[in-house]
matplotlib code that plots the C-alpha trace (Angstrom):
import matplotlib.pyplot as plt

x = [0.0, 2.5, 4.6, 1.5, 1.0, 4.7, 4.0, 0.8, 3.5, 5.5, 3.4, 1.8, 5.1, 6.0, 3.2, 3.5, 6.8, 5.0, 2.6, 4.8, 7.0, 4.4, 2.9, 6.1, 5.8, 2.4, 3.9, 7.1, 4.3, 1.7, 5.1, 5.5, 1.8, 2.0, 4.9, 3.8, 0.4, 2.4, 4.6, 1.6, -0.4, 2.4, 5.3, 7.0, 7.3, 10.3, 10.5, 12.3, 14.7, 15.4, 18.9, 21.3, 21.0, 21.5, 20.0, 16.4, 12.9, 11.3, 12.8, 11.4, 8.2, 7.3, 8.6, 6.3, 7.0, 5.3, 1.9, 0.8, -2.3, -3.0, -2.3, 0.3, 2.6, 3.0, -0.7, -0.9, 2.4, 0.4, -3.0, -0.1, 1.9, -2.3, -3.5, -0.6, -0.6, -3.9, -3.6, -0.8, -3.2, -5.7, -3.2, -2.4, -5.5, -6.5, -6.7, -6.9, -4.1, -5.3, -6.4, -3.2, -1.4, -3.2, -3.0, 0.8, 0.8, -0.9, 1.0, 4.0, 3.0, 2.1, 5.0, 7.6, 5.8, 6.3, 9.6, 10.2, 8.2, 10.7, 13.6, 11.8, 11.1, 14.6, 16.5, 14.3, 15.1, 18.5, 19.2, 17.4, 16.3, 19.7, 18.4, 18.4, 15.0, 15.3, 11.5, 11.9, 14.8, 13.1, 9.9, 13.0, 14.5, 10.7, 10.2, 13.7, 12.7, 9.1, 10.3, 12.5, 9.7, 7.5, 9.8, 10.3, 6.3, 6.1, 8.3, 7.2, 3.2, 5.0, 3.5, 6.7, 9.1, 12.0, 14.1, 11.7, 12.3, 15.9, 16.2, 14.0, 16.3, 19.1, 17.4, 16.7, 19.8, 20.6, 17.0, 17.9, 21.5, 20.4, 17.9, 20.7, 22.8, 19.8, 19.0, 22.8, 23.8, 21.0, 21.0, 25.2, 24.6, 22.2, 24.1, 27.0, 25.1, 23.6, 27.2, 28.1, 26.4, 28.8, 31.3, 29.9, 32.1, 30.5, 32.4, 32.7, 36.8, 36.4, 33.9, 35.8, 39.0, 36.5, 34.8, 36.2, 34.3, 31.3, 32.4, 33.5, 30.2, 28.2, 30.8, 30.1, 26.6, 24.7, 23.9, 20.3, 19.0, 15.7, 13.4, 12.2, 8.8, 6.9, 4.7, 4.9, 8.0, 9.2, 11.7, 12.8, 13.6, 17.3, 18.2, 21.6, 20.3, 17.3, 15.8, 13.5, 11.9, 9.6, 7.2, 4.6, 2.4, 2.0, 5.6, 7.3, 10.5, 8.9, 7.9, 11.3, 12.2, 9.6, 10.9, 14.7, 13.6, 11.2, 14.4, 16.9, 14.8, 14.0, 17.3, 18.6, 16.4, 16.7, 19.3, 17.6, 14.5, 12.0, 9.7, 7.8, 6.7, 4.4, 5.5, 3.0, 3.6, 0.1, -0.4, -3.7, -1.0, 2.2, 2.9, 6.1, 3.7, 2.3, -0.4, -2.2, 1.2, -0.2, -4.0, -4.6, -1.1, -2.5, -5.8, -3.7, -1.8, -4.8, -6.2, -2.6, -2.8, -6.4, -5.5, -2.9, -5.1, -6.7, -3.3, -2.8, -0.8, 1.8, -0.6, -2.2, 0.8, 1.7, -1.3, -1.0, 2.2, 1.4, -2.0, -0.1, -1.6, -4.8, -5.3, -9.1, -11.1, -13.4, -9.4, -8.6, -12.0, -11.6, -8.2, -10.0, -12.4, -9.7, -8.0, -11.1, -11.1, -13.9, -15.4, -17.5, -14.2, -12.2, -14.9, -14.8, -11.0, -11.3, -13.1, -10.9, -8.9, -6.2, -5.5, -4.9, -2.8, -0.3, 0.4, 0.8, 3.6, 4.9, 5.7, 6.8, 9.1, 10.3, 10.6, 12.3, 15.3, 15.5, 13.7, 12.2, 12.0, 10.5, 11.8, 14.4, 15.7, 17.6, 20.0, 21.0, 21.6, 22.7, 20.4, 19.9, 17.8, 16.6, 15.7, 18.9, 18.4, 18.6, 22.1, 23.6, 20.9, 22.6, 25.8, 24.5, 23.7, 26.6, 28.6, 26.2, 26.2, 29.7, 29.8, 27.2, 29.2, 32.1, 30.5]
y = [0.0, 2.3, 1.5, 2.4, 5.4, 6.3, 5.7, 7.6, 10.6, 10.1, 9.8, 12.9, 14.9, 13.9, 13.9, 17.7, 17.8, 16.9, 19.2, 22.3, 21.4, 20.9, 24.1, 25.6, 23.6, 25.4, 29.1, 28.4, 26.8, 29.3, 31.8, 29.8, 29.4, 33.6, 33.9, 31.7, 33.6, 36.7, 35.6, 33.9, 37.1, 39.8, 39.8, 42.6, 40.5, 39.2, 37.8, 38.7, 35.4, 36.0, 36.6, 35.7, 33.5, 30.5, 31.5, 31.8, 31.2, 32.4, 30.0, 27.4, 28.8, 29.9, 26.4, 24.1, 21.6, 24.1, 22.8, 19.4, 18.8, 22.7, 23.1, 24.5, 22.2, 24.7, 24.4, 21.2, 21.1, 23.9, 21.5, 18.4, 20.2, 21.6, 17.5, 16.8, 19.0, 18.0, 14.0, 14.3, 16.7, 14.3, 11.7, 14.2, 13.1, 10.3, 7.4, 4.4, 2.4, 0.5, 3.5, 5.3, 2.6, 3.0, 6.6, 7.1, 4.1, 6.6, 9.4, 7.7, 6.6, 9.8, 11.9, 9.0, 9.9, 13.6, 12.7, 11.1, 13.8, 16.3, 14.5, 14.5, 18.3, 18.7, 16.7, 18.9, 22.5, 21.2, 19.2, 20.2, 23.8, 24.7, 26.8, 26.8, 27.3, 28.9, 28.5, 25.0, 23.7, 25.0, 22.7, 20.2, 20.1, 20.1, 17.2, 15.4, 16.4, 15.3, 12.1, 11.7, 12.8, 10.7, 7.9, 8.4, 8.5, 5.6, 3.6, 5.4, 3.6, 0.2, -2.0, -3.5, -2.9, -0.4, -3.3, -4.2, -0.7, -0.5, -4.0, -2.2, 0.4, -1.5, -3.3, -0.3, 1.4, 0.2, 1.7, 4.9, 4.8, 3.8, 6.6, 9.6, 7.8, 7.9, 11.7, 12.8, 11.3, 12.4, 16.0, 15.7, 14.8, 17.7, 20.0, 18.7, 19.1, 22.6, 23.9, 24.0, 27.0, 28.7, 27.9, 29.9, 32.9, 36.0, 38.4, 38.8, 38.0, 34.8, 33.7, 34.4, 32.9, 30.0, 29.4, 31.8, 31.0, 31.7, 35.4, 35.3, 34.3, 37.0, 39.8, 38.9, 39.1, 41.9, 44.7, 47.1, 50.3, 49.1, 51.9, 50.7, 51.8, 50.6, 48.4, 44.9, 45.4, 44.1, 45.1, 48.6, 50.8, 52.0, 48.0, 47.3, 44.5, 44.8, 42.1, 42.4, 39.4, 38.6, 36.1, 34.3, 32.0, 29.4, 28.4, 25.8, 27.0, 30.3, 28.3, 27.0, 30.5, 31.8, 29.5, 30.8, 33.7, 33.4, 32.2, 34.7, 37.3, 35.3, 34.7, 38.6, 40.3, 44.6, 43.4, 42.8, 44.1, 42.2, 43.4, 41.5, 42.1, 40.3, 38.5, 35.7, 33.5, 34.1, 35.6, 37.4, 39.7, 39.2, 39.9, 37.5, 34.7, 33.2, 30.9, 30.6, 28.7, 29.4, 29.9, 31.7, 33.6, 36.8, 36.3, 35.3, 38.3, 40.6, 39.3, 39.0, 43.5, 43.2, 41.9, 44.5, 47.1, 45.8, 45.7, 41.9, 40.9, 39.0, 36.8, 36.3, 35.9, 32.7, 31.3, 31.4, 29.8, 26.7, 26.0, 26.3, 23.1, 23.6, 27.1, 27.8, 31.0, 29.6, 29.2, 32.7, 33.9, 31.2, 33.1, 36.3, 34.8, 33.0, 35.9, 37.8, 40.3, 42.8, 40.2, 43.0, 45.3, 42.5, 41.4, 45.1, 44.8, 42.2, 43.9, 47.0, 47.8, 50.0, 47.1, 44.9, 47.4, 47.6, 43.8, 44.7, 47.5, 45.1, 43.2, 45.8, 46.6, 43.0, 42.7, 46.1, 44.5, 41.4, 38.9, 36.3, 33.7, 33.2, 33.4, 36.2, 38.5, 42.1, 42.1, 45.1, 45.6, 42.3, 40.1, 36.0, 33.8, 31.0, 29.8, 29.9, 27.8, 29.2, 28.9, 29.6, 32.8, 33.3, 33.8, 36.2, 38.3, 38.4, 39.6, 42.3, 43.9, 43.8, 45.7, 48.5, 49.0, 49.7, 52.0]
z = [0.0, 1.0, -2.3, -4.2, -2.7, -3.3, -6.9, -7.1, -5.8, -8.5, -11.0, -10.1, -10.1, -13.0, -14.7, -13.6, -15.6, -18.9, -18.2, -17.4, -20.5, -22.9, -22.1, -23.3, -26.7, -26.8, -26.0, -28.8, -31.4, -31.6, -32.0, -34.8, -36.0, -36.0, -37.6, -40.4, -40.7, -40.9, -43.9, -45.7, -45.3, -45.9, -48.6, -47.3, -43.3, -41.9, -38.1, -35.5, -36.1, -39.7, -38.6, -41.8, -44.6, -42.3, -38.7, -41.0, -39.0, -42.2, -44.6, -43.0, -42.0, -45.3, -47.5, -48.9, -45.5, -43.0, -43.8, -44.1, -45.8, -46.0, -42.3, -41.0, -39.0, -36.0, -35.5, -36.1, -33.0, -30.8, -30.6, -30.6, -27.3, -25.9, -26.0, -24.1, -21.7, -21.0, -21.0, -18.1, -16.7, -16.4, -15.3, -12.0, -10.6, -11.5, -9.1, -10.4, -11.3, -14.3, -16.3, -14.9, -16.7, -20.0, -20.5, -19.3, -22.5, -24.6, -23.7, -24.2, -27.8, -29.1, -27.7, -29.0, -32.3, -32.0, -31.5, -34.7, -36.8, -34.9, -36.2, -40.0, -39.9, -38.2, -41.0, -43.7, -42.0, -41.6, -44.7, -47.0, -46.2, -45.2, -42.4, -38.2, -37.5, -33.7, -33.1, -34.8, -32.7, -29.4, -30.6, -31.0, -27.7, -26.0, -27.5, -27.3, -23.3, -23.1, -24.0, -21.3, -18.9, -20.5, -20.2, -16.3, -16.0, -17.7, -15.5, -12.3, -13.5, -13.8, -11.0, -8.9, -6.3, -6.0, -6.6, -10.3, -11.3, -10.6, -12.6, -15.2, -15.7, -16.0, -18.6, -20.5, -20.2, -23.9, -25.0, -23.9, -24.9, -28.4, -28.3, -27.5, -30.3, -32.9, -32.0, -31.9, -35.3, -37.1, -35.9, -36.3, -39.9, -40.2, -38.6, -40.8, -44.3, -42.7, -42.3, -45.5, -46.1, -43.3, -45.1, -48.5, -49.7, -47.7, -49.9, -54.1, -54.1, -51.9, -54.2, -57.4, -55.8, -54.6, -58.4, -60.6, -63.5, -61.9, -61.3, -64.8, -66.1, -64.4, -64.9, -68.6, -68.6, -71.2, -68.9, -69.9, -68.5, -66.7, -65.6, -62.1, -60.4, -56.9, -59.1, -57.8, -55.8, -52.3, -50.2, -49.7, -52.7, -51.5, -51.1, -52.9, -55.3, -57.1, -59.3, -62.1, -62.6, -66.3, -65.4, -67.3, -64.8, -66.2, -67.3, -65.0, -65.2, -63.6, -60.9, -60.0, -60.1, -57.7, -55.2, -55.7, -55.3, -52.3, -50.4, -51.6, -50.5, -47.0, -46.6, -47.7, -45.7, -46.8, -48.8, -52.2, -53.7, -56.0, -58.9, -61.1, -64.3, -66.8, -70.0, -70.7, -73.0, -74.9, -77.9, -76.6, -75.0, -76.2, -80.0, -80.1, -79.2, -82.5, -80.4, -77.5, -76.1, -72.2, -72.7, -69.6, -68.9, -70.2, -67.9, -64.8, -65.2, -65.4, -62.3, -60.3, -61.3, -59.9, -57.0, -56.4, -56.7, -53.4, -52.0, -52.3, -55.8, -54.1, -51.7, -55.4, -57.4, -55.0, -55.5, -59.1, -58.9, -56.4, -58.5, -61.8, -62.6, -62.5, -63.6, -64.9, -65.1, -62.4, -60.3, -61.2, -58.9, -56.5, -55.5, -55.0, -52.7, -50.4, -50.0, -49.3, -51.9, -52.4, -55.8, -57.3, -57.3, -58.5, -61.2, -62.7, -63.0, -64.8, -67.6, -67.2, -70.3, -68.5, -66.4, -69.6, -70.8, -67.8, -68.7, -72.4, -71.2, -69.3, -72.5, -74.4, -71.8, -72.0, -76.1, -76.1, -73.5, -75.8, -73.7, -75.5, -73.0, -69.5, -66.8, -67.8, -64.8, -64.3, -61.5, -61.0, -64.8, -65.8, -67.7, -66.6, -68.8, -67.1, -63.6, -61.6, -58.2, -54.9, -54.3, -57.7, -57.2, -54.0, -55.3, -58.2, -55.2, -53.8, -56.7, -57.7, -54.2, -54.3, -57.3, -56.2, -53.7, -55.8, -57.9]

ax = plt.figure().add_subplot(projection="3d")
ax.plot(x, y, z, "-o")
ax.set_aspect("equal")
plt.show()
C-alpha cells in the first residue's frame, strides 16, 4: 500500500513535468503558428529570427513543408503540445491504477511519435532547407525532453518494487543509450550538411577565388537600363540589389524560379529588392507569341494587377504559382475569394482595359530589352535567362552587391 501510494507521488510529479513542459511547446508553437500567418499574409514580413542567410525562421516557415495537408505544421504542434498538456493533466489526478497505466501508455505513444516527426522536420530544415529554424529547434528540444519525462512517468506507472524498477532500468539502459545515439547522429549529420552554407564565400573576391568561372560568367553578362517603379516590388527601394523578374504564370520553369527567389529574398532580408513584371507567353498579350502557347497567362496576369489594386498581388501571385496546374477562369475567382477580396471590385478589374494594358507595357518593356524567353531577370543591370536555383541565385547576389558597392 505504502509503495502504491509512493507511486501515485511520482506519478503525479512527474506527470507535472509533462505538463509544465508541454505548455512551453504550446507558447514556442503558436510563436510559430504567428509567424507563419504573418509571412503567408504579408510579402513585405520578416521575423524577428530572420537573422542571416542561415539562422532563418522564415525559410522554414514559409517552405512548402510548413503545412501538411494545408495546415500548417505549428498548429498542427500547438493543438499536438495543448492535448498533451492536457492528458498528463488528467493523469495528476487520476486514481486508479489501471487507467493510470493505459493513459501514461498513450501518452508515451504519441509523444515518441512527435519525436520522430521532430527528427523529419529537423533533417528537412536542416538538410534540405539549409536553415536553423530557432522557433523550430526550441519545438526540438521540447520534444527530445518530453520524452524523457514521459519515459520516467512511464516507468514510475509500472507496478513493482523499488528493486523491479531499478532491474528495469538497467534493462533499459541500452534503450535509452540507443535513443541519444539515434538523436545525436541524425541531428550531427544535419548539422553537418547545414554547415556548408557557413562555409559559403560571404564576400565577391572569396567567391571568385573560390569558383572563378562563376564570377566570370556574371561579370560577362549583357547589362540594360531598366526603368524601375513601386509596381509589384518588395523590399525597400534603397536595397543594394534589385531584381527584375519577367514572369509568365503558367511556365514551369517560372515556378522554380519563384521559389529561388522566395528564399533569396527570406534569406537577404533589406538586402535585395523584387519586382515582377508580366510576360505571358500568350499571344492574346504578347505579340512575339504566334499561339495561344499558355491559354490563360494573359488572364492570370490581369487578375494578379487586380488583385494588387486591393493591396494583395503577391498573396495572389503565390497562389498562381502553387496552383499552376490547375489554372481555370473559375481558379482565377476562387483566388480572390480565399484571399477575401472585395469580388464585385475584382470582377470590374477584370473587364478593365487599363489594367490589360499595364500587362501589355509590361511586354513591351520586356521585347524592347530582348527577352524572348520566361523566366528572364535584371540584376541590378545584368540580364539572366533561365531559372537559376537558390544557391547559384545566392551567389549572383553576392557579386552584384559587391559591385554596387564599388561604384
Amino acid at each position: 500500500m505504502a509503495n502504491q501510494h509512493v507511486a501515485q507521488n511520482q506519478i503525479r510529479s512527474r506527470a507535472a513535468i509533462v505538463v509544465a513542459i508541454s505548455l512551453v511547446g504550446v507558447g514556442i508553437a503558436w510563436e510559430a503558428e504567428r509567424v507563419h500567418r504573418q509571412l503567408q499574409s504579408d510579402a513585405g514580413f520578416t521575423s524577428f529570427c530572420n537573422v542571416n542567410h542561415v539562422v532563418n525562421c522564415d525559410v522554414v516557415l514559409n517552405s512548402r513543408w510548413s503545412e501538411l495537408g494545408g495546415v500548417s505544421v505549428s498548429l498542427l504542434a500547438t493543438v499536438f503540445y495543448c492535448a498533451v498538456s492536457a492528458l498528463a493533466l488528467v493523469l495528476i489526478f487520476q486514481k486508479d491504477a489501471v487507467v493510470r497505466r493505459r493513459l501514461v501508455g498513450v501518452l508515451t505513444a504519441a509523444v515518441a511519435g512527435g519525436v520522430a516527426f521532430s527528427a523529419y522536420m529537423a533533417v528537412i530544415a536542416l538538410g534540405v532547407l539549409k536553415a536553423v529554424c530557432v522557433l523550430c529547434t526550441g519545438l526540438y528540444l521540447v520534444g527530445l525532453a518530453n520524452f524523457v519525462a514521459v519515459w520516467r512517468l512511464h516507468r514510475a506507472a509500472q507496478v513493482g518494487t523499488y528493486r523491479d524498477k531499478a532491474q528495469a532500468l538497467r534493462r533499459d539502459q541500452w534503450l535509452y543509450a540507443g535513443f541519444a545515439l539515434a538523436a545525436f547522429f541524425i541531428l550531427g549529420a544535419a548539422l553537418w550538411d547545414a554547415s556548408r552554407l557557413w562555409r559559403e564565400p560571404s564576400s565577391a573576391g572569396a567567391l571568385a577565388q573560390k569558383d572563378p568561372r562563376f564570377a566570370e560568367w556574371f561579370r560577362s553578362l549583357a547589362v540594360v537600363t531598366l526603368p524601375v517603379d513601386s509596381r509589384n516590388a518588395r523590399g525597400p527601394s534603397n536595397a543594394p540589389v534589385t531584381i527584375v523578374e519577367f514572369s509568365d504564370f503558367e511556365c514551369v520553369h517560372c515556378a522554380a524560379l519563384h521559389q529561388a527567389l522566395e528564399e533569396t529574398w527570406l534569406r537577404s532580408a533589406g538586402e535585395v529588392r523584387i519586382v515582377f513584371r508580366h510576360f505571358p507567353l500568350d499571344s492574346a498579350c504578347n505579340p512575339l507569341v504566334q499561339s495561344r502557347f499558355h491559354p490563360l497567362a494573359c488572364d492570370a496576369a490581369v487578375a494578379a494587377e487586380c488583385a494588387g489594386e486591393q493591396g494583395k498581388f503577391w498573396q495572389y501571385h503565390d497562389l498562381l504559382f502553387e496552383n499552376q496546374k490547375h489554372l481555370t477562369p473559375e481558379r482565377l475567382r476562387d483566388f480572390a475569394r480565399d484571399l477575401d477580396l472585395d469580388l464585385g471590385g475584382f470582377e470590374s478589374c477584370l473587364q478593365n482595359p487599363d489594367i490589360r494594358r499595364r500587362v501589355e507595357d509590361d511586354v513591351a518593356l520586356g521585347v524592347k530589352l530582348g527577352v524572348n524567353s520566361t523566366p528572364t531577370m535584371v540584376l541590378n543591370g545584368r540580364v539572366i535567362r533561365g531559372a537559376l536555383d537558390a544557391a547559384t541565385l545566392q551567389r549572383a547576389v553576392l557579386l552584384a552587391r559587391d559591385e554596387q558597392a564599388t561604384r
